[in-house]
C-alpha positions as CSV (number, residue, x, y, z in Angstrom):
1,X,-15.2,-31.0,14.9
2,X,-11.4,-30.6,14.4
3,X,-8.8,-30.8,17.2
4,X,-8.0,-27.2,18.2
5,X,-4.7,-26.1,17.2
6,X,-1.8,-26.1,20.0
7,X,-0.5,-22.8,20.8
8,X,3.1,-21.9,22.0
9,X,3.5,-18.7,24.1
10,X,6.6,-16.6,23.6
11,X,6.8,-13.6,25.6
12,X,5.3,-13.5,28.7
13,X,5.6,-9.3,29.8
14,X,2.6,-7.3,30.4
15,X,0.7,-7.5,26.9
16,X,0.8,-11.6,27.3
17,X,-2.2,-10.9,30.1
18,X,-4.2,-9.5,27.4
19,X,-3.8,-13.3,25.4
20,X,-4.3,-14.9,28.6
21,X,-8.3,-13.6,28.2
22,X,-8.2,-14.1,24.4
23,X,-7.0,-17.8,24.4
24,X,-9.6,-18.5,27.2
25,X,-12.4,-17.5,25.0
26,X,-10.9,-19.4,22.0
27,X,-10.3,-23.0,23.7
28,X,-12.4,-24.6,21.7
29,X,-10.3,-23.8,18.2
30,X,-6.9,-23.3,19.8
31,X,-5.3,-24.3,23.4
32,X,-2.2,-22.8,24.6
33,X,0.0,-25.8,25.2
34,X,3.2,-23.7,26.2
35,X,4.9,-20.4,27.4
36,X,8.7,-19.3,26.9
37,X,10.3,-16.2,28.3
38,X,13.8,-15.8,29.4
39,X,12.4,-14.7,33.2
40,X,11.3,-17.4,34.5
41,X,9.0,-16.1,37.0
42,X,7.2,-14.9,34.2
43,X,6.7,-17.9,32.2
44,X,5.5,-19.7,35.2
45,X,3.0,-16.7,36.3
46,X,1.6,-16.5,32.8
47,X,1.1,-20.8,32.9
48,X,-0.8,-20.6,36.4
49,X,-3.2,-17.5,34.5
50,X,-3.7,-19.2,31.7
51,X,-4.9,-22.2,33.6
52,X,-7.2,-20.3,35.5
53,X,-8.7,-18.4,32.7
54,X,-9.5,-21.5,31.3
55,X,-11.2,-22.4,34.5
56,X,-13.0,-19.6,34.7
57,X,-14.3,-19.5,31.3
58,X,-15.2,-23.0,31.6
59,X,-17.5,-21.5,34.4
60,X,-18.8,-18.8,32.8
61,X,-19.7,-20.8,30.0
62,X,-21.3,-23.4,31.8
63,X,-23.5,-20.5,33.4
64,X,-24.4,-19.3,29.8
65,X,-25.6,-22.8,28.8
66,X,-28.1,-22.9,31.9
67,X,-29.5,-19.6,30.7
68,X,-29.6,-19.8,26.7
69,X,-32.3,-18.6,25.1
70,X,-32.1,-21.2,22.3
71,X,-31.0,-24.4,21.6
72,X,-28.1,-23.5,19.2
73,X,-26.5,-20.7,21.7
74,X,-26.9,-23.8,24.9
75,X,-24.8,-25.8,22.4
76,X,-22.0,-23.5,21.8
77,X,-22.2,-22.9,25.2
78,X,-21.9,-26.1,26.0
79,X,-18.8,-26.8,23.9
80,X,-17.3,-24.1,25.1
81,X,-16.8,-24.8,28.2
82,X,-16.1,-28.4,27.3
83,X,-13.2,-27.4,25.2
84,X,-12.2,-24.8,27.8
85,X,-12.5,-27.0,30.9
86,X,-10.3,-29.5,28.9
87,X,-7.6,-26.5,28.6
88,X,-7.5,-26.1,32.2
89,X,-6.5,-29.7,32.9
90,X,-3.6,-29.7,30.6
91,X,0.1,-29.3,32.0
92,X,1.3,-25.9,30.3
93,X,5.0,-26.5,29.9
94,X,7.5,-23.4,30.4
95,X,10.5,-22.8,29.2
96,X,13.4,-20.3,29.1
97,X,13.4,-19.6,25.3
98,X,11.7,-19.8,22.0
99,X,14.1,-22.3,20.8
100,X,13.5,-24.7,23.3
101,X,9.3,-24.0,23.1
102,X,10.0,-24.7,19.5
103,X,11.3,-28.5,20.3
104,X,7.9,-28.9,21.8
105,X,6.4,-31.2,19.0
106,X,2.8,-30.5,20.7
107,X,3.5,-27.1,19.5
108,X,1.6,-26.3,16.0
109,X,1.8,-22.4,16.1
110,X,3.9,-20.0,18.0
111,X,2.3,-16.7,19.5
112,X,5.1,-13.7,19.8
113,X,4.8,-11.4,22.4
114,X,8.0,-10.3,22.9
115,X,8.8,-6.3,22.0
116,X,9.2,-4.5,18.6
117,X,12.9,-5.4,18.3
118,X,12.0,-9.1,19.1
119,X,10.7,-10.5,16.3
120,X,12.5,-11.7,13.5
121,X,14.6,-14.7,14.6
122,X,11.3,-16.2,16.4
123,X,9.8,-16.1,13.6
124,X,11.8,-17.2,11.4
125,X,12.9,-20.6,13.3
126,X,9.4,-21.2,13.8
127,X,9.0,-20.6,10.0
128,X,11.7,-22.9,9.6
129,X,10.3,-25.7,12.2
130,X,6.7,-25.7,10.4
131,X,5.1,-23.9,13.0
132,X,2.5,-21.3,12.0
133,X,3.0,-17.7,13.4
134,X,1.0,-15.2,15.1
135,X,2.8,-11.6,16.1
136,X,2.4,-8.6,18.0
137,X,3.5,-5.8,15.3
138,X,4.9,-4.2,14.0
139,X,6.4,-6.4,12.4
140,X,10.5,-5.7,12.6
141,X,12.5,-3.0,13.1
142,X,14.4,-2.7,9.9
143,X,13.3,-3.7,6.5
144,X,16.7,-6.4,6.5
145,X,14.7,-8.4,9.2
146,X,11.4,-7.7,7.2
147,X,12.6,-9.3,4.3
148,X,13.6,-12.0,5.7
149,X,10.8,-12.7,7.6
150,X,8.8,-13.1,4.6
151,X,11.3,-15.4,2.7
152,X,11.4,-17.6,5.6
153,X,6.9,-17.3,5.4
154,X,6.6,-17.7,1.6
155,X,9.4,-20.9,1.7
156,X,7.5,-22.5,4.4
157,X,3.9,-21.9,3.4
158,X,2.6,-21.3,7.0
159,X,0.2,-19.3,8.1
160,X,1.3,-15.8,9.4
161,X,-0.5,-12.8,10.9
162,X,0.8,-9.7,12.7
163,X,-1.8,-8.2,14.9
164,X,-3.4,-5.2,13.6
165,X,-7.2,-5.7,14.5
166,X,-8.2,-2.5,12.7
167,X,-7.9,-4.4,9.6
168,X,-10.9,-6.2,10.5
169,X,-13.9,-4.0,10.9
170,X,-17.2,-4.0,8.6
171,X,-16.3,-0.3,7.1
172,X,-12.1,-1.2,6.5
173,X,-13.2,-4.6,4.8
174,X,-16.1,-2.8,2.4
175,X,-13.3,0.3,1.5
176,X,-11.2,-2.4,0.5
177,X,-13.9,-3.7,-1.7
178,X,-14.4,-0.1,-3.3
179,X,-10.9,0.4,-4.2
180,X,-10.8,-2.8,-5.6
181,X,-14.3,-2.3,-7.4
182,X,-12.8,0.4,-9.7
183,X,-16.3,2.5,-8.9
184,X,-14.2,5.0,-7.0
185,X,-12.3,5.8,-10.5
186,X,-8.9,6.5,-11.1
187,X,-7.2,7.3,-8.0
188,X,-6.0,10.8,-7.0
189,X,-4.9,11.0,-3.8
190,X,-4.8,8.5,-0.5
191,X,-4.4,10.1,3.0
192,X,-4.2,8.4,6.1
193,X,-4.2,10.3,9.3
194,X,-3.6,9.1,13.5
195,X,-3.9,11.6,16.2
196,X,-3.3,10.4,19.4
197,X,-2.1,11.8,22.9
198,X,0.2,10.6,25.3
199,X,1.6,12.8,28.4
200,X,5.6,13.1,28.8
201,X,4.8,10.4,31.9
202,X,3.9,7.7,29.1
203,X,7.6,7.4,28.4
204,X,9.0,7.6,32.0
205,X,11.9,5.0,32.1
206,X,11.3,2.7,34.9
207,X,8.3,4.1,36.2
208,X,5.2,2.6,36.0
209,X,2.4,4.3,33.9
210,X,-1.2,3.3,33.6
211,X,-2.4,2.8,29.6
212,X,-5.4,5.3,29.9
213,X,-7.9,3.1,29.2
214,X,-11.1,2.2,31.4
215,X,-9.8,0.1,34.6
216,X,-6.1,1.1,33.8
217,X,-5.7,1.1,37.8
218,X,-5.0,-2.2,37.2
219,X,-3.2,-2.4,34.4
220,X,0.3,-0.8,34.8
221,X,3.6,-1.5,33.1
222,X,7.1,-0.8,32.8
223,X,8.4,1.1,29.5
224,X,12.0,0.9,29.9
225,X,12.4,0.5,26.2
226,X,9.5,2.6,24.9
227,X,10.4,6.2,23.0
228,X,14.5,4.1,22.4
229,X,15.5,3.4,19.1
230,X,17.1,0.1,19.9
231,X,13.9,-0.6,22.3
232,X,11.0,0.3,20.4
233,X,12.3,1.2,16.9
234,X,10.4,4.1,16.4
235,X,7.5,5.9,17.7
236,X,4.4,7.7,16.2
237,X,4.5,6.3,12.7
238,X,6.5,2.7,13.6
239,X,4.8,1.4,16.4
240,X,1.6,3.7,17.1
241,X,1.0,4.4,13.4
242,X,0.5,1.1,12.0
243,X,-2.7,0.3,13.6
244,X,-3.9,2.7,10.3
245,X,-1.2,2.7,8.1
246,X,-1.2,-0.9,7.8
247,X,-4.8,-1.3,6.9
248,X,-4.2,2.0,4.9
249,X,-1.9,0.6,2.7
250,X,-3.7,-2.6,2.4
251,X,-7.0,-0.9,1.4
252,X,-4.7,2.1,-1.4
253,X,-3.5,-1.8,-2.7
254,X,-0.6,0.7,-5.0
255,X,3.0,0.5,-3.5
256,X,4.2,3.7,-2.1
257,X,7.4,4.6,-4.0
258,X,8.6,7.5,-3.0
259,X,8.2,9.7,0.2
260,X,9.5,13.2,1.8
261,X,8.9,14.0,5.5
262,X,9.5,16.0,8.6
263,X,9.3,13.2,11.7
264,X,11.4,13.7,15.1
265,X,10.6,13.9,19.2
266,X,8.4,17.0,18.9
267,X,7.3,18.5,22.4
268,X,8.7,15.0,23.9
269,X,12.1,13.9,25.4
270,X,12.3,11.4,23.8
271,X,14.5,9.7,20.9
272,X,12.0,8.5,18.6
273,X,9.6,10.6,16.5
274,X,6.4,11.2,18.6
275,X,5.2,13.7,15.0
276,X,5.3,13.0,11.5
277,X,4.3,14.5,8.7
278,X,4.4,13.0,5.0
279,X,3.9,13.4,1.5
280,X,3.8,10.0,-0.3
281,X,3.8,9.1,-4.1
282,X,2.0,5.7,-5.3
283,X,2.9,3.2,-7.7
284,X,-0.4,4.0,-9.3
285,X,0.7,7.8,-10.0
286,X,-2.0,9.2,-6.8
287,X,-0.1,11.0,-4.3
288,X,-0.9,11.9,-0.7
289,X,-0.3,12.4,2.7
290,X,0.7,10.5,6.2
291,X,0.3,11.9,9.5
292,X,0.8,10.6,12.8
293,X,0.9,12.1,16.2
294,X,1.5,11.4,19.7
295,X,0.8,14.6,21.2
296,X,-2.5,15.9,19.4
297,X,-5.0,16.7,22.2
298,X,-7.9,14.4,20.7
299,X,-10.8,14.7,23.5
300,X,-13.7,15.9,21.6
301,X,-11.8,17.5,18.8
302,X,-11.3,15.1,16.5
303,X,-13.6,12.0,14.6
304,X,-11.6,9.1,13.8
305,X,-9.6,9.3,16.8
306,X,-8.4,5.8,16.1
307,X,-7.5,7.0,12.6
308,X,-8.7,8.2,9.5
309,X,-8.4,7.8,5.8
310,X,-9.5,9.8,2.6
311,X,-9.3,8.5,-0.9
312,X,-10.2,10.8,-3.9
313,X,-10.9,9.2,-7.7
314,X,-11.9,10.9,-10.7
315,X,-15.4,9.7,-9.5
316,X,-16.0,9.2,-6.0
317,X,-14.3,9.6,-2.9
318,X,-14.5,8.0,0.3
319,X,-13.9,8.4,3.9
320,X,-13.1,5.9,6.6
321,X,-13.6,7.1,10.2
322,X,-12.0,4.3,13.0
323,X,-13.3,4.6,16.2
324,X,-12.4,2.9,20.0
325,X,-14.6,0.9,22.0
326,X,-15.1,-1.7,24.7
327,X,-17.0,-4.9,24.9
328,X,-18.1,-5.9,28.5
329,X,-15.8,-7.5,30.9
330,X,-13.6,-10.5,29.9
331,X,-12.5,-13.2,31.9
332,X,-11.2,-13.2,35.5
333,X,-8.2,-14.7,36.5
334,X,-5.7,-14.0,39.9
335,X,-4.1,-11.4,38.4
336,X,-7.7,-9.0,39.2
337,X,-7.7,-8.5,35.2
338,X,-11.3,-6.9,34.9
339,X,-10.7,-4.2,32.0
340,X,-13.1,-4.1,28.9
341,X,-11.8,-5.5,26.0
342,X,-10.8,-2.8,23.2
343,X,-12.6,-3.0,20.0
344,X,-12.7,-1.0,16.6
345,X,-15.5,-0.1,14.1
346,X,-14.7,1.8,10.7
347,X,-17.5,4.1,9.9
348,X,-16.7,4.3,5.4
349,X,-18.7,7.3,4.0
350,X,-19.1,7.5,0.2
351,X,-19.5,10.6,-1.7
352,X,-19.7,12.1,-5.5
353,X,-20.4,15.2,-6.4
354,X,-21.6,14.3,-10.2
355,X,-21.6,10.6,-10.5
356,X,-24.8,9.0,-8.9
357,X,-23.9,5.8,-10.6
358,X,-20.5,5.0,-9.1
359,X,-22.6,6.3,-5.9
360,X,-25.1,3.9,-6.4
361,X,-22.9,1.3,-7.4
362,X,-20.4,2.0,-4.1
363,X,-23.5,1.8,-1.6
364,X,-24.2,-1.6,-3.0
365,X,-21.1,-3.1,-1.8
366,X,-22.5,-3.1,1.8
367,X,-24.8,-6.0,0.9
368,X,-21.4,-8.2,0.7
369,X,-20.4,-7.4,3.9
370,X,-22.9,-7.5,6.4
371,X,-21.8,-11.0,7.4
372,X,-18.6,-8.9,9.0
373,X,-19.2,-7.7,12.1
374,X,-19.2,-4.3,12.4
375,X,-17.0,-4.0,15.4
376,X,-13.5,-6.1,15.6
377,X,-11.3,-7.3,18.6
378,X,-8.8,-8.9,20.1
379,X,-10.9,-11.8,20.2
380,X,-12.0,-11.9,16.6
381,X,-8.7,-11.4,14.5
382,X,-7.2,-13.9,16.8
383,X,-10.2,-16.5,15.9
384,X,-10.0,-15.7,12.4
385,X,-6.5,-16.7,12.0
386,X,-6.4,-19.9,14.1
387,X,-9.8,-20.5,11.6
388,X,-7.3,-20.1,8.7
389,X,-5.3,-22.6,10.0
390,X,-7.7,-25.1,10.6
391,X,-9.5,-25.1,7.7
392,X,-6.3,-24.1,5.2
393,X,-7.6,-20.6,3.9
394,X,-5.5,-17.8,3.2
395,X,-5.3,-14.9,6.5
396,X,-7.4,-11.6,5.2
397,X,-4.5,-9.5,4.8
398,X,-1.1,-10.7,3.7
399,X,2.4,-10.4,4.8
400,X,3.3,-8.1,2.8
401,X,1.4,-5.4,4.1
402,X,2.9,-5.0,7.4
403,X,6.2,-5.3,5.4
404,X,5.8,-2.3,3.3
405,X,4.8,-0.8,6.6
406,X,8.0,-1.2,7.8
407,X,9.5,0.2,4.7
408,X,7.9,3.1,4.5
409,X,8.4,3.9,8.0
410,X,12.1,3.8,7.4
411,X,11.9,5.7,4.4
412,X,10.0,8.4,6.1
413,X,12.8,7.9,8.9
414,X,15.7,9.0,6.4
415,X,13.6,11.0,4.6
416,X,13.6,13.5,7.3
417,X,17.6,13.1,8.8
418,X,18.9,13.4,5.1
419,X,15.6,16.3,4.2
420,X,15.7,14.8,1.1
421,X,13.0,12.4,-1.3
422,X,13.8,8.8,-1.0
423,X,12.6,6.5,-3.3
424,X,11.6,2.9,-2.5
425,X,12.7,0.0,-2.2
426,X,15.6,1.5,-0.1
427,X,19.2,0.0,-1.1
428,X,20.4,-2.8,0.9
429,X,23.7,-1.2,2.0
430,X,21.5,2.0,3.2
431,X,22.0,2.2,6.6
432,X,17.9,2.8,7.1
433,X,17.7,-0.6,5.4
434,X,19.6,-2.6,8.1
435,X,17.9,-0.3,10.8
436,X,21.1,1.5,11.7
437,X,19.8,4.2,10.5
438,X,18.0,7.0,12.9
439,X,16.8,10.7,13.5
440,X,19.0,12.0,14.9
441,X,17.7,15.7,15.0
């Protein structure tokens, strides 16, 4: 069995207590070593939780082994809480800064917590230092800081993944098999779709707002820099979008090059766009739409809550439906953590009207992927990419894709302050390039 890999921590705010459950479960591929934030108080906190999730897990696994129904699920059980128990007894070192976590030669891959405007100088000095990289998304908030995100990846050959989980799913992996399959035909049109809902207390500024999810009485947060261009970078489509429009884009796999939209704070005080509406040309000649809302009331209205996607060829089309849901109750540390862990499953739905065969042939494609679990977390896309690293394999969806993300997002930005088409790639001296750029309707 290979040596777990040696995580670094930077970022220690409220969605590090999340990672603090995830890299308990995972101590027996990767072992958080190290935690940076600038508050201090924080870095420490998150060390002491992060010890005791690993003690706890260590427990819990321990408790699964007495009671396995087999002899292969009392061995994983059994190493599990080996590996785990091992985590707890090692001396998580804090520092102030990412470039101080980054001297930490125990350090193998940095995890990046820190918020949307965060994220570029992280990663590229850990690029630079060796070190693989695991982000929050999205991934930057201007396509300058995009760009050079991926040089510094591509240079350095290490492993990168920004989290989007709904990538991950059983249904997004087999729609990504069917576009590339050709048995869908020539491509007409790709539409991609998020309605979401989120009261005018979600962006209170200083107050403390629970995230609407079961046991959110415990899990409150500040968002000071939430619905701020220079906090958050964007709203509906930037930072609430990509969770479809990433995996959207990776699926359509045809550039979008040109794009006209309406997008700004509707029915919100805010500054960033909490609506927008799109019509989007491929690189492939398809056209189609992108739609993203923050204030779409979704209870019982709508399938695909989570997001949904419609691609029409000249002989099938298919429909993929994401959904929300939550696995039992992860680990407990002293912070009274007790919330189900989120996870996603993509229901894809083929249909022709006068081609059986490329029917046919479509439905057959779920025999390749029943080895993907049908519901993705957290949990899982984290594992898969500390697997990558381990074992040298390539992440599932490249860095790239939550590039162009941020690329069309800004196009769609100064597509609707200028109300004109802009075509991509945007010029480098556009202010919308550099992220200067912003609605300011």
């Amino acid at each position: 069995m290979k040596d777990p890999v040696k995580v670094g921590i930077a970022g220690c705010g409220g969605i590090s207590r999340l990672y603090t459950g995830i890299y308990a479960g995972l101590a027996d591929i990767a072992q958080v070593v190290a935690v940076a934030d600038p508050v201090a108080g924080l870095a420490k906190a998150r060390a002491k939780a992060l010890t005791e999730a690993y003690a706890a897990e260590a427990h819990k696994a321990q408790v699964l082994a007495a009671n396995a129904r087999s002899d292969k699920d009392r061995e994983t059980q059994i190493i599990k809480s080996k590996a785990a128990f091992a985590a707890s007894n090692v001396n998580i070192r804090v520092y102030p800064s990412h470039e101080e976590l980054l001297n930490d030669q125990e350090v193998q891959a940095l995890t990046l917590l820190t918020s949307p405007k965060i994220r570029a100088e992280p990663t590229i000095a850990a690029a630079e230092s060796g070190r693989h990289v695991f982000t929050e998304g999205p991934l930057a908030a201007s396509v300058e800081e995009a760009d050079a995100m991926v040089s510094a990846v591509r240079k350095a050959g290490i492993k990168f993944h920004a989290q989007v989980m709904d990538r991950y799913p059983r249904g997004m992996v087999l729609a990504k098999k069917a576009v590339e399959s050709g048995y869908l035909g020539k491509m007409g049109s790709a539409n991609v779709e998020r309605n979401s809902y989120h009261p005018a207390s979600y962006w209170q500024f200083g107050g403390k707002v629970g995230l609407n999810t079961p046991g959110s009485s415990n899990h409150t947060m500040l968002r000071t820099w939430m619905g701020t261009w220079e906090g958050e970078g964007g709203g509906s489509v930037f930072h609430h979008g990509r969770y479809i429009i990433d995996p959207f884009l990776w699926v359509v796999g045809s550039r979008v090059v040109e794009v006209f939209a309406y997008a700004g704070p509707m029915l919100r005080d805010i500054e960033t766009d909490s609506l927008c509406q799109a019509v989007v040309k491929f690189s492939n000649g398809a056209t189609g739409m992108i739609h993203t809302s923050l204030i779409t009331h979704t209870t019982g209205l709508l399938r695909g809550a989570r997001g949904r996607i419609l691609i029409i060829g000249d002989d099938a089309a298919m429909a993929i439906y994401n959904e929300t849901g939550y696995d039992s109750i992860a680990t407990f540390t002293s912070e009274n953590d007790q919330s189900p862990r989120l996870n996603i499953r993509s229901d894809t739905i083929f249909a022709s009207n006068d081609n059986p065969e490329a029917l046919e042939a479509l439905e057959s494609l779920r025999s390749e992927v029943q080895g993907i679990p049908e519901k993705a977390s957290h949990d899982y896309q984290t594992r898969k990419f500390m697997e990558s690293i381990i074992n040298d394999t390539d992440p599932l969806v490249p860095i790239e894709i939550p590039h162009h993300h941020v690329e069309v997002t800004r196009a769609i930005f100064k597509s609707a302050e200028e109300h004109q088409p802009v075509t991509l790639p945007l010029n480098k001296n556009d202010p919308f390039y550099s992220g200067k750029g912003r609605i300011t309707l």
